[in-house]
N, C-alpha and C positions, 0 to 999 in steps of 0.2 A: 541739715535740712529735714523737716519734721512734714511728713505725707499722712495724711487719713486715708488709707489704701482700700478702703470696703463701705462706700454709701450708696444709695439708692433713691432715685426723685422721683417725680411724678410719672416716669416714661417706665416704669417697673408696676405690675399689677397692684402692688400692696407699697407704694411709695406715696407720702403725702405731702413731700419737700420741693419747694422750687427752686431752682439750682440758684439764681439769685438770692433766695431768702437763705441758702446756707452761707451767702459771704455773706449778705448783713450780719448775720448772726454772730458769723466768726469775729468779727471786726466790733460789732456793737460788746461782744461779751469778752474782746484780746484773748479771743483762743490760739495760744501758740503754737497754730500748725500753718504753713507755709502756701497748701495746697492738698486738692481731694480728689479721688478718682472715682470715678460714677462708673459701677459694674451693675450693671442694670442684669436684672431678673432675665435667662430666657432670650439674650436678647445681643445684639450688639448696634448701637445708636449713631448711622453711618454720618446721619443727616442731621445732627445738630453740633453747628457751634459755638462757642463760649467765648473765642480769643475777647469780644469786647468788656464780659465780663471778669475775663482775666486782668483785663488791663486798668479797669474801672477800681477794684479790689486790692488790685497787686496779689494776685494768688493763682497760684498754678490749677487748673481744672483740667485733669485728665478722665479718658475714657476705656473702662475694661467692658467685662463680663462678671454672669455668674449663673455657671450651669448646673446641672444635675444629672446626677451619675447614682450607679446603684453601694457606692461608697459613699454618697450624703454630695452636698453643693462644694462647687470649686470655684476660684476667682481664675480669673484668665487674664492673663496684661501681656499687651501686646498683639490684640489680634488684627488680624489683618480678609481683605475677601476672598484672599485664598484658602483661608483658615474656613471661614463660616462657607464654604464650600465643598469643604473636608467631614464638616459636623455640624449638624442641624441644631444650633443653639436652642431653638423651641421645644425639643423635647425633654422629654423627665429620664426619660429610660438608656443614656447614655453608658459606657462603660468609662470608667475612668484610663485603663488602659488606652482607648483608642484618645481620649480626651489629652492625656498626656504626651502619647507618640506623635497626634499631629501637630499640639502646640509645640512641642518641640521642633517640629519637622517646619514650620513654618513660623519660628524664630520667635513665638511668642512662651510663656513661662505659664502653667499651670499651678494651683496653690490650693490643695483641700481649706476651705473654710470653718470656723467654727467646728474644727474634728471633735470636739469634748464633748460634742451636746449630742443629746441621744437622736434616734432614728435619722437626723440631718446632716451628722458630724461623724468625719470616718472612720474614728475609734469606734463606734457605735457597731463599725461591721467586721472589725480585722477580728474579733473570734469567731464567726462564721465564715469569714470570706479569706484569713489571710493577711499579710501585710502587702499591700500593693507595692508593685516594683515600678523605679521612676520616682518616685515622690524623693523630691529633695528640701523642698519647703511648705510649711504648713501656717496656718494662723495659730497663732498663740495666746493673742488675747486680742478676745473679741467683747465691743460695745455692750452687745445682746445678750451676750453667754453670762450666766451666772460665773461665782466663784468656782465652786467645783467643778463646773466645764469646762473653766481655763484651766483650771488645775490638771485635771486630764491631760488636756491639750499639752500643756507643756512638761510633764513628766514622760508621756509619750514620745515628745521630740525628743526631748534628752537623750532617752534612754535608745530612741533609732537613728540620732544623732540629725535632725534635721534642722533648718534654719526657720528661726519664726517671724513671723512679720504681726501686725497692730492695725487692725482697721477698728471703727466703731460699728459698721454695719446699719447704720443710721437710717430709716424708714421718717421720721418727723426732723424739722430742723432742730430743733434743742438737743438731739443726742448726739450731733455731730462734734468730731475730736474726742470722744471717750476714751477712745486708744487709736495710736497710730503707728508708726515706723519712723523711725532718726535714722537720715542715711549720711555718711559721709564726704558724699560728695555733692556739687549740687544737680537737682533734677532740673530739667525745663523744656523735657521730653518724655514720649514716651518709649523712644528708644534709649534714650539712657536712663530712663526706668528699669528697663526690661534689661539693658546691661550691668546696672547695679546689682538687679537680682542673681541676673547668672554670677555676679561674681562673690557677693555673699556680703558685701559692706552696708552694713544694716542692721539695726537691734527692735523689737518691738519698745515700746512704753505704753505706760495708762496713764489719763490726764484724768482721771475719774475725781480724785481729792481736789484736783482743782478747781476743777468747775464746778464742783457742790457750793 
């Protein structure tokens, strides 16, 4: 099963995508991704849902996050209101330590984003700041990032051994499925999203050549 694990629609400050207009898209253009998770900016989106669109589509629409920490932005999957009352998802000024302990603590999975790219991405800080402890997975190849920030990205996990995941990070509908996640088993949750991850069955891809 193939997830676009990192987009963003209209309910994110800098998103111009309507969660509808990403399944046209998907379906008018036979983008082979299954299902997308909308981690909205800043935010977690209690109050919107999709199921009719899900059903309309045949495509899975899940719902994260994406916060910010002084190690660059994270996706979050799996949060819950216990969680966004642990940590003020509006803020900028987050530590990723506490970003990590409570998603953990509150059964959701934490994921540095886009680490390759500079000032945003958390390779960007680990020679002034360290390698953060807790980080077990990372994005590896992201939509937005250029080459050489993926490249980062995934030399970096190699070498700290971490799992990577494939979102496109999609801001307009057309850039959606650039890169996603193949998981092996099937999703149709976001608890057994959030169990996949912990358990590590999962590869990133890039559909980039495809869709040219």
């Amino acid at each position: 099963m193939i997830l676009d694990l990192h987009t963003h629609s209209v309910k994110s400050d800098d998103g111009r995508a309507k969660v509808e207009n990403y399944c046209q898209w998907i379906k008018a253009k036979e983008i082979p991704i299954d299902g997308f998770v909308l981690t909205e900016h800043r935010q977690y989106d209690f109050e919107s849902d999709y199921s009719s669109l899900e059903k309309k589509y045949n495509l899975l629409i899940l719902k994260g996050s994406e916060v910010e920490t002084e190690y660059g932005h994270v996706l979050i999957f799996g949060v819950t209101k216990m969680l966004t009352t642990k940590l003020d998802f509006s803020r900028i000024d987050l530590t990723l330590r506490d970003v990590i302990h409570w998603s953990k603590a509150c059964s959701a999975v934490a994921v540095p984003c886009h680490p390759g790219r500079p000032k945003v991405g958390m390779f960007a800080h680990t020679d002034r700041l360290g390698i953060p402890e807790g980080v077990e997975i990372v994005e590896t190849l992201n939509g937005g990032s250029r080459d050489e920030e993926d490249k980062v990205a995934i030399e970096n996990a190699r070498s700290l051994e971490y799992k990577g995941i494939g979102g496109s990070d999609s801001h307009i509908v057309s850039h959606i499925g650039r890169c996603a996640t193949i998981f092996t088993e099937e999703i149709r949750s976001m608890e057994v999203l959030v169990k996949e991850l912990k358990k590590g069955n999962f590869e990133p891809i890039s559909l980039r050549n495809r869709l040219k």
